[in-house]
MARSE-733776 format. One line per 3 residues: for each residue x, y, z of C-alpha. Coordinates in pm, whole numbers. Layout:
<marzas>
X Y Z  ...
</marzas>
This chain:
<marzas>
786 2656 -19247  978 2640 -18933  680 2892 -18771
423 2686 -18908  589 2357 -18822  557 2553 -18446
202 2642 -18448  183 2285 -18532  314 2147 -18232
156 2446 -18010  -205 2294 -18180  -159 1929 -18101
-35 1974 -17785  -376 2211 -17685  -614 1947 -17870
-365 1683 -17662  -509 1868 -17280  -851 1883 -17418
-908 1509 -17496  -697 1406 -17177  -960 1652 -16982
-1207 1503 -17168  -1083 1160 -17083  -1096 1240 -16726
-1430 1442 -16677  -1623 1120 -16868  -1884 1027 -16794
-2050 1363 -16701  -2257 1328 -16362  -2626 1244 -16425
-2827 1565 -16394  -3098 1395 -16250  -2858 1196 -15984
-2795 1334 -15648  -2411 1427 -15610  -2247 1429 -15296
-2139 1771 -15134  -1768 1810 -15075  -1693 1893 -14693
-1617 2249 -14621  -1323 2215 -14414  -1119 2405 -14327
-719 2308 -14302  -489 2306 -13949  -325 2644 -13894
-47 2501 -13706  193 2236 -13744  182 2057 -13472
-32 1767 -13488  -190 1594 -13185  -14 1222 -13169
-397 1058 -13125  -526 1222 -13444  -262 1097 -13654
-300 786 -13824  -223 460 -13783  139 369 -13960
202 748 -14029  520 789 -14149  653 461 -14084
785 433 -14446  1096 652 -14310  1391 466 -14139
1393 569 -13811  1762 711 -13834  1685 894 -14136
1397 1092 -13925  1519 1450 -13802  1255 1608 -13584
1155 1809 -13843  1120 1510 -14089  882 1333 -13799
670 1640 -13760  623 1730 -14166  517 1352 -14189
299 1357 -13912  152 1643 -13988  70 1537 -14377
-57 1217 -14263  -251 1343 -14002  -387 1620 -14235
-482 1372 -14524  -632 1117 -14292  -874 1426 -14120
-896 1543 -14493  -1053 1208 -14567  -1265 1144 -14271
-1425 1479 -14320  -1475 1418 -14694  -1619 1040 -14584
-1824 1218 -14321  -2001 1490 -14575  -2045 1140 -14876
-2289 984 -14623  -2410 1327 -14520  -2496 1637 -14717
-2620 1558 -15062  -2679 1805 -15307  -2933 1801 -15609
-3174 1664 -15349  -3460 1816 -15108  -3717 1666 -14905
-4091 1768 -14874  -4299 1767 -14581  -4245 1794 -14243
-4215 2189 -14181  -4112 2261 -13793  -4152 2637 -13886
-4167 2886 -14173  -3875 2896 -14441  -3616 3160 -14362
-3356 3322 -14580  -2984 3208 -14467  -2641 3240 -14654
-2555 2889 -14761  -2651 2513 -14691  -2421 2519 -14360
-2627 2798 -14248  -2926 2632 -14260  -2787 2304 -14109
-2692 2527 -13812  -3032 2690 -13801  -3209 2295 -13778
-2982 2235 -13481  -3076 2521 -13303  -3530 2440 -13343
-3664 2145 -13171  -3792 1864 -13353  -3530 1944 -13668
-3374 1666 -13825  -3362 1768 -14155  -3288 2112 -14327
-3355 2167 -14725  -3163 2448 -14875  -3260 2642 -15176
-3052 2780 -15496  -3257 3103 -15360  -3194 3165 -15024
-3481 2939 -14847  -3403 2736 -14593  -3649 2453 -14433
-3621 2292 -14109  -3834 1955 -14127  -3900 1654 -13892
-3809 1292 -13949  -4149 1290 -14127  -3982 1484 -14438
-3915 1252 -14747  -3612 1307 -14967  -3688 1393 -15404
-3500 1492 -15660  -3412 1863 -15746  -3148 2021 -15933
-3191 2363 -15683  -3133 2188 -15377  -2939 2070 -15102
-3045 1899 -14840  -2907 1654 -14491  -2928 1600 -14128
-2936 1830 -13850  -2580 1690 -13810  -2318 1451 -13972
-2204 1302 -13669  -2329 1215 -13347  -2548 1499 -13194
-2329 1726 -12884  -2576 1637 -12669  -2510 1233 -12689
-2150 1318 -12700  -2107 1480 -12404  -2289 1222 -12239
-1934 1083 -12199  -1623 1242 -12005  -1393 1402 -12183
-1041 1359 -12080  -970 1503 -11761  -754 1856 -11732
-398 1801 -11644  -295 1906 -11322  -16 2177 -11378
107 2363 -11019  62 2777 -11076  368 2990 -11073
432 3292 -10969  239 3548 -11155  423 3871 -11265
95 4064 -11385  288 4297 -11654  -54 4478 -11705
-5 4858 -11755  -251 4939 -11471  -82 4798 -11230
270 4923 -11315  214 5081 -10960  244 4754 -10737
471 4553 -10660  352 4239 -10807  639 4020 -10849
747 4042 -10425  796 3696 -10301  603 3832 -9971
344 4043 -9935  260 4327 -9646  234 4237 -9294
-103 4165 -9197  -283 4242 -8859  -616 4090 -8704
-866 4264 -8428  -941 4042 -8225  -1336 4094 -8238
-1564 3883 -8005  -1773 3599 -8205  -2085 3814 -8189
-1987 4026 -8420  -1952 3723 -8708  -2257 3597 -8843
-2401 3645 -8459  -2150 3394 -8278  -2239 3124 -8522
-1863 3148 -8743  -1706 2985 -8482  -1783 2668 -8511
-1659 2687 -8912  -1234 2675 -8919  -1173 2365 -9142
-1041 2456 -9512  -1332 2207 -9624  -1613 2444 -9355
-1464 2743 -9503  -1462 2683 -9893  -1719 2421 -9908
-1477 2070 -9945  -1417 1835 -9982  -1383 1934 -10357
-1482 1661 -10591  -1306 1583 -10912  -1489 1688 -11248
-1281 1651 -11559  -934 1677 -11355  -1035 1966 -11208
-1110 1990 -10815  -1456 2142 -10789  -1509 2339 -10428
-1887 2407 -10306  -1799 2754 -10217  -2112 2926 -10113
-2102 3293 -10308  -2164 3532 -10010  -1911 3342 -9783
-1679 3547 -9906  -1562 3788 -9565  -1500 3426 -9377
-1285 3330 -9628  -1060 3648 -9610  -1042 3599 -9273
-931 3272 -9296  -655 3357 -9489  -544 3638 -9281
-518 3431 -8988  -323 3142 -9157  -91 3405 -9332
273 3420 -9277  289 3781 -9233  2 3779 -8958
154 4024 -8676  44 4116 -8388  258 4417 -8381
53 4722 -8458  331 4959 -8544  507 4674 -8845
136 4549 -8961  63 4738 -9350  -286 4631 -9362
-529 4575 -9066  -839 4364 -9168  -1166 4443 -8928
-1331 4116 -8893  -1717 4158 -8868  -1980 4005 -9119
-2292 3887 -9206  -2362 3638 -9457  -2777 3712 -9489
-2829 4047 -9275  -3135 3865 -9085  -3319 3863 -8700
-3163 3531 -8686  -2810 3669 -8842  -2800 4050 -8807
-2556 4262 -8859  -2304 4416 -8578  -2439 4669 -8414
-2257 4996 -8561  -2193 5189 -8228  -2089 4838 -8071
-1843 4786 -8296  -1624 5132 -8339  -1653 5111 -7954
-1444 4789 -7929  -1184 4876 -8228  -1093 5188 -7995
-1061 4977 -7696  -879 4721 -7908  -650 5002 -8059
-634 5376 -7857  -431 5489 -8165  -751 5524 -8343
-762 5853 -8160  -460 5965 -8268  -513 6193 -8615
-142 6124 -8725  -187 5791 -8678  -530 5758 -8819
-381 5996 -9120  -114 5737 -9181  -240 5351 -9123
-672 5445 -9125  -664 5390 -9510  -465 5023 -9431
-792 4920 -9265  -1025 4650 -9501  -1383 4665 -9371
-1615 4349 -9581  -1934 4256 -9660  -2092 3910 -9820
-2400 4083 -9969  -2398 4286 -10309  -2688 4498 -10127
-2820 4517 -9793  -2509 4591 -9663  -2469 4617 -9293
-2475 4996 -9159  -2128 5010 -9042  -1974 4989 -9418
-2123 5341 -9487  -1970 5496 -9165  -1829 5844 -9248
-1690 5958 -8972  -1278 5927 -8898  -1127 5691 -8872
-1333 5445 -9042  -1400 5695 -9309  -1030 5620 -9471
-1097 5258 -9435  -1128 5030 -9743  -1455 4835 -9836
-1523 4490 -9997  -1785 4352 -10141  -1883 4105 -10384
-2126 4309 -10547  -2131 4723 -10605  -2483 4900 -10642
-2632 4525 -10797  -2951 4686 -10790  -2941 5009 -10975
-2895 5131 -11324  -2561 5289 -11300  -2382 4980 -11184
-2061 5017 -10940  -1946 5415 -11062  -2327 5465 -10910
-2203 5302 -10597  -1868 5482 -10494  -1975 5814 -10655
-1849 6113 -10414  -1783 5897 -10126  -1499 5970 -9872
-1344 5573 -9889  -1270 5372 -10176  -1465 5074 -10224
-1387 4747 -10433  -1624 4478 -10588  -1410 4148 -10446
-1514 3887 -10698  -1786 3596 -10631  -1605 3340 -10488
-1514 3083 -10734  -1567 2670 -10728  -1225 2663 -10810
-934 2767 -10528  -619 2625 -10711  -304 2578 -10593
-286 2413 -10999  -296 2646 -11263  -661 2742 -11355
-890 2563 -11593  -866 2860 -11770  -482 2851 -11831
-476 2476 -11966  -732 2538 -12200  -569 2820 -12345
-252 2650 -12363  -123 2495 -12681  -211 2093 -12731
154 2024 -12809  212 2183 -12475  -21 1999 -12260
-28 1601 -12454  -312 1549 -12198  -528 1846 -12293
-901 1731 -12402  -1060 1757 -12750  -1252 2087 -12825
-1569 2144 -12649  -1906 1930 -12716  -2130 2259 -12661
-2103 2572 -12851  -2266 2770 -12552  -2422 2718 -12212
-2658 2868 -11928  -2647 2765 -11574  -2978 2908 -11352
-3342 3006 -11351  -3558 3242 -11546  -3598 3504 -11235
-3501 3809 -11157  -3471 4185 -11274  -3350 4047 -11644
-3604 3788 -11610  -3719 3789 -11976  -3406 3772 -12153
-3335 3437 -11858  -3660 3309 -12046  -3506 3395 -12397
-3209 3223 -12340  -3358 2942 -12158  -3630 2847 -12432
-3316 2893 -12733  -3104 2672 -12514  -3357 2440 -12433
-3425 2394 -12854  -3097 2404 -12929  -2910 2060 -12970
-2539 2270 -12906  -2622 2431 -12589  -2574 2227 -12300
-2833 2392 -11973  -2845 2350 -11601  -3172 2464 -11528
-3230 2296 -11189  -3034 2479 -10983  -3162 2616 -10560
-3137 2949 -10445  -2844 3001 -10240  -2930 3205 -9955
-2597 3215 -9765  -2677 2975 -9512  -2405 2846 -9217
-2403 2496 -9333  -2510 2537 -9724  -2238 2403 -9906
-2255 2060 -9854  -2588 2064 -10045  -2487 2250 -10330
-2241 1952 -10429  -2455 1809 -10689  -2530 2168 -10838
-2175 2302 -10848  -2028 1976 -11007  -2287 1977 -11247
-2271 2342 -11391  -1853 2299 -11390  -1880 2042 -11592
-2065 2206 -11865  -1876 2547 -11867  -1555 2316 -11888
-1738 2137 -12199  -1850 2469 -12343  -1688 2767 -12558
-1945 3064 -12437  -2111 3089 -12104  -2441 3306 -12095
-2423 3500 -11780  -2715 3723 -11780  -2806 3986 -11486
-3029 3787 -11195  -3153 3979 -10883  -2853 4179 -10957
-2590 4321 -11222  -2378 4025 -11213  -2353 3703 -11034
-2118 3420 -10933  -2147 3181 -11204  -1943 3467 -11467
-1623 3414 -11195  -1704 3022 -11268  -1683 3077 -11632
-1388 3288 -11625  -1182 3062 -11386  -1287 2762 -11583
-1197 2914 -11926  -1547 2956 -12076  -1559 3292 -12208
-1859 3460 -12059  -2144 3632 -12292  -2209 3975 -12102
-2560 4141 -12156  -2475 4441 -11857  -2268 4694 -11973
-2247 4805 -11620  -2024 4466 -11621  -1777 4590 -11841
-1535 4731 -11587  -1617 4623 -11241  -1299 4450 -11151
-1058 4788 -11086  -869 4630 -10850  -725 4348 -11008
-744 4436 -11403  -902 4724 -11625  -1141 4737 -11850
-946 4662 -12150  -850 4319 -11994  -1186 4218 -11932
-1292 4315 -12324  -1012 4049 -12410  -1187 3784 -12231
-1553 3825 -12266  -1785 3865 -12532  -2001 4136 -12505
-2409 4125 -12710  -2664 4418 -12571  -2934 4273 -12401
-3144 4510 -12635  -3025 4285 -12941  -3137 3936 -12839
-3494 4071 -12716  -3558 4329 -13040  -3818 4596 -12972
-4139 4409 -12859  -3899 4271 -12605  -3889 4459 -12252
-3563 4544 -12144  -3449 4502 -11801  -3313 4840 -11575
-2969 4709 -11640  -3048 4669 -12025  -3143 5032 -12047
-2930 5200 -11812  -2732 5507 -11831  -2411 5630 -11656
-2308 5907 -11388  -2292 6207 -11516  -1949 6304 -11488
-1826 5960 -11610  -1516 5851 -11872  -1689 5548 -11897
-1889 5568 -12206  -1582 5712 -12402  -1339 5418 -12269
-1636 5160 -12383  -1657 5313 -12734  -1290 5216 -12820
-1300 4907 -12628  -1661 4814 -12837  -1632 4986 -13103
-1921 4781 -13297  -2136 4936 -13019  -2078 5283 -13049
-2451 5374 -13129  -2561 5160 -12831  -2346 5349 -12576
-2396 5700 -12727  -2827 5582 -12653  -2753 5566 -12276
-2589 5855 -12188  -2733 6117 -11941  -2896 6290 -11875
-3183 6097 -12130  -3467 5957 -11935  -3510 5576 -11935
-3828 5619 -12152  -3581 5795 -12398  -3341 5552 -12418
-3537 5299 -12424  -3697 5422 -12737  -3355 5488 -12877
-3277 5120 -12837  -3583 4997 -13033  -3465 5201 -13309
-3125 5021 -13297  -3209 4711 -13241  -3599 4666 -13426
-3570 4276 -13454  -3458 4038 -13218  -3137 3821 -13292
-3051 3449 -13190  -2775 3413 -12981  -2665 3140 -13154
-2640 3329 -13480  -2406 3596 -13297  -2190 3326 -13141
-2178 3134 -13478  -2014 3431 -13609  -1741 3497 -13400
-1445 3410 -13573  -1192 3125 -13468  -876 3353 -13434
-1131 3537 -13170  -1231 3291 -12988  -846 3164 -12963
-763 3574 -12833  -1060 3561 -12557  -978 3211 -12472
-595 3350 -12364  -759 3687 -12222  -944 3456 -11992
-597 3247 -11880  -461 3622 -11828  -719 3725 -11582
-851 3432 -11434  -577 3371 -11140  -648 3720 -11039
-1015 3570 -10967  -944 3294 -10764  -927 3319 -10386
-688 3061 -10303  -698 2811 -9990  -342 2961 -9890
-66 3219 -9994  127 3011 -10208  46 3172 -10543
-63 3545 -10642  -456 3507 -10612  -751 3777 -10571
-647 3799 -10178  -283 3881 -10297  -368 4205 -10571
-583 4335 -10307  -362 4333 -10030  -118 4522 -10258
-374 4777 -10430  -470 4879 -10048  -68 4942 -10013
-65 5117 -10308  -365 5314 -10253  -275 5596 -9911
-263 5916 -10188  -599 5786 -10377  -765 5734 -10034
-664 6063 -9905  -759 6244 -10186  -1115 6039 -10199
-1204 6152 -9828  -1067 6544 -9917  -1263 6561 -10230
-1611 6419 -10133  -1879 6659 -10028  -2027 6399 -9762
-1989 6435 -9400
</marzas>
């Protein structure tokens, strides 16, 4: 009795749960009624809350005195998350509607795509979508405003997007960047255990005292202002001061800051490093370069000791020799005989024009030569873009909302990679999430070319500083000024070069750059009908680490650098290429599928390298002027053993 008086209970209590679920499932949904699609959100992985998304009144049921801190931020935080919970669930009710497709209106065949967000994404990215229709099956339809809606129990269907499109958005200024002053910057990065990084002051410095002529011709002279020299006065763009600095004024800016430098000596025997002042920012008839003989002629008179071997042997690697062009260089940089062999190079640009990027460039010669980055529109003395957007929200209350674009491109469709420019450039141009500068001049390096480049320069910053990827594909060279932009202004940059991938030796390696950037072979956007540039398709030295180091850093790429190797011919690799890459891929759908934990890593990889970008307006902080001061320090056994091992004379 007693077990049968239990299964009793047991039974009404089950029949009890089905009539109560009953109760509350009635009435079923009409099959023939459209429902309304629940949003796919996705919850905050944090706690912290920002105070202008939480709503009105939240928490204000707790006595104040009752509140700990903790109390104030649960309650915040469950408000805040509830109220976003509902306002995405509101959104998606007047948005995406399932059971419901439209007809008519096609902007291009059907495609096959994952789910309904998918194909919402897809319609944003094809001009003239408003409307997408996805399929129980797979198909996905992009359709015009022309489209009309109908019932189907196989469908969803909704707007391009639930909100206002990015592009009106953005019309308006987000909030502005707080200004945050830089601190000293410690660099703990393994490959640069070697220097002294975290010295208050840096080496002595030492200037020749070069006639004019041999500085853009006599014409520098006139050009001694901060605002001359790094294109001011900046103008303000989002809180961030936004410098016209013209990309191959580079050499006048070093010298600049040598002269203004508290360790300037003019004592030969205390100066550590002794910079050789003689440029050309265009290598023209009208600005030519010094005349090679001319100049060693007047260093000697300037300094006998040059003719001293021990001498030359002990302070000839402490000499920085610079150039503003990435090719073209003037004849004096390639000098090989002592003591200007030992001497250091800069440039902003190594072997731009060749398939074997900068390992091409300083291959078996005597001196060791540096790419200097692309000088920036950013020269501090406040932390970097960069920095504040990687920082935390709770750390920074004045930090803006995320950004309106999901990707941007800044230039023309010229140039050695011109077809992938013209890829990107029509897929921006369709896509309602990319935001595009496409008017942009040539910069040609000019005396008194900043001041014209205003409207350009404020103009592109603002979009990188509104945008999560910036597209930096290969111009007239490998790379080009506008990836320093991105990475100083905390836009991770989309690399299609892998001759990119470690250019930077002097200020951080390889694997610090693969923390920053994302990297997509040019050979995958353009598919095998697409030609692929020299860069694209081009191999390594011979004798080079490189591809190894690349494998583990890309591991997803392995195939890709395994094609290029040497000694294939192009037409080889090439081939090889096609086979890995037969059909080309949007860049949209690549960026769409990074994952938010990666794009919160690369976003902090960026504020990691970015101040060692920067050239700075003084020495107050550890800038790109700093590190190389104190790599050329650190360098007398790498440049001896450079000018001992190379086979050129």
């Amino acid at each position: 009795m007693r077990l049968l008086r239990a299964r009793g209970v047991q039974g009404l209590a089950l029949l009890g749960g089905v009539l109560l679920g009953l109760y509350v499932t009635w009435p079923p949904p009409d099959a023939g009624r459209p429902e309304l699609l629940p949003a796919p959100a996705s919850e905050p992985s944090t706690p912290q809350v920002e105070l202008a998304q939480r709503a009105p009144g939240a928490a204000s049921h707790v006595p104040a005195k009752a509140m700990t801190s903790a109390s104030v931020r649960v309650s915040a935080t469950t408000s805040a998350t509830s109220a976003a919970r509902t306002t995405r669930r509101n959104t998606f009710r007047r948005c995406i509607r399932t059971k419901e497709g439209r007809s008519g209106g096609e902007v291009e065949d059907a495609t096959k795509e994952e789910s309904y967000a998918a194909c919402q994404k897809r319609c944003q990215c094809l001009e003239g979508c408003e409307f997408f229709t996805f399929w129980k099956n797979g198909n996905c339809h992009a359709q015009s405003e022309s489209s009309t809606p109908f019932r189907n129990n196989d469908a969803v269907s909704g707007p391009a997007f639930c909100a206002a499109r990015p592009a009106a958005a953005a019309a308006a200024a987000p909030v502005d960047l707080p200004k945050v002053m830089a601190e000293k910057d410690g660099h703990a990065s393994r490959a640069f255990s070697d220097l002294d990084l975290r010295a208050e002051v840096g080496p002595k410095l030492y200037v020749y005292e070069l006639p004019e002529r041999f500085r853009n011709w006599g014409e520098d002279a006139r050009c001694w202002t901060a605002d001359c020299v790094f294109g001011g006065p900046p103008v303000n763009v989002h809180g961030v001061d936004i410098w016209a600095s013209n990309q191959f004024h580079m050499p006048r800016m070093i010298y600049y800051r040598f002269l203004r430098s508290p360790q300037l000596t003019k004592n030969l025997e205390e100066a550590e490093v002794f910079l050789i002042p003689a440029y050309s920012f265009r290598a023209t008839d009208e600005l030519p370069c010094a005349n090679s003989s001319d100049l060693f002629y007047t260093l000697t008179r300037l300094n006998p000791r040059l003719k001293d071997p021990k001498w030359v042997a002990k302070k000839g690697p402490r000499h920085l020799l610079m150039d503003a062009r990435g090719w073209e260089t003037c004849n004096y940089m390639w000098e090989l005989q002592t003591p200007f062999r030992l001497a250091h190079r800069i440039n902003i640009e190594l072997n731009g024009l060749m398939e074997d990027g900068p390992e091409g460039w300083t291959y078996n010669k005597p001196f060791i030569w540096y790419q200097f980055p692309y000088p920036a529109v950013f020269h501090g003395p406040t932390l970097t873009p960069a920095q504040l957007r990687a920082a935390p929200r709770a750390e920074l209350p004045g930090k803006p909302e995320p950004d309106p674009f999901l990707w941007s491109f800044s230039g023309t469709g010229r140039g050695q990679a011109g077809h992938l420019r013209q890829v990107l450039i029509r897929e921006c141009t369709t896509c309602n999430r990319c935001g595009k500068e496409l008017r942009i001049e040539e910069v040609r390096g000019d005396q008194k070319e900043n001041s014209s480049k205003w409207g350009d320069y404020a103009r592109v910053a603002a979009k990188k500083l509104q945008s999560t990827f910036c597209v930096e594909p290969a111009g007239d060279s490998i790379t080009r000024k506008s990836l320093i932009d991105s990475i100083v202004l905390g836009c991770i940059p989309v690399i299609f070069a892998h001759q990119e991938l470690d250019m930077f030796e002097a200020f951080f390696d390889a694997s610090d750059f693969a923390e920053a950037v994302l990297f997509v072979p040019e050979a995958k956007l353009l598919g095998a009908k697409g030609p692929i540039s020299i860069f694209g398709s081009g191999t390594f030295v011979r004798t080079s680490k490189l591809p190894q180091r690349l494998k583990q850093l890309y591991p997803e790429y392995k195939a890709f650098f395994d094609a290029l190797r040497p000694p294939s011919p192009v037409e080889v690799r090439e081939k090889l290429l096609q086979e890995l890459f037969p059909e080309p891929q949007s860049l949209v759908s690549i960026l769409d599928a990074v994952p938010t934990e990666e794009v919160l890593r690369k976003k902090k990889g960026l504020a990691k390298i970015a101040p060692r970008l920067v050239i700075g307006l003084d020495d107050s902080f550890e800038d790109a002027v700093r590190l190389l001061l104190r790599r050329i320090v650190a360098d007398d056994q790498l440049a001896a053993k450079r000018s001992r091992e190379s086979t050129l004379a």
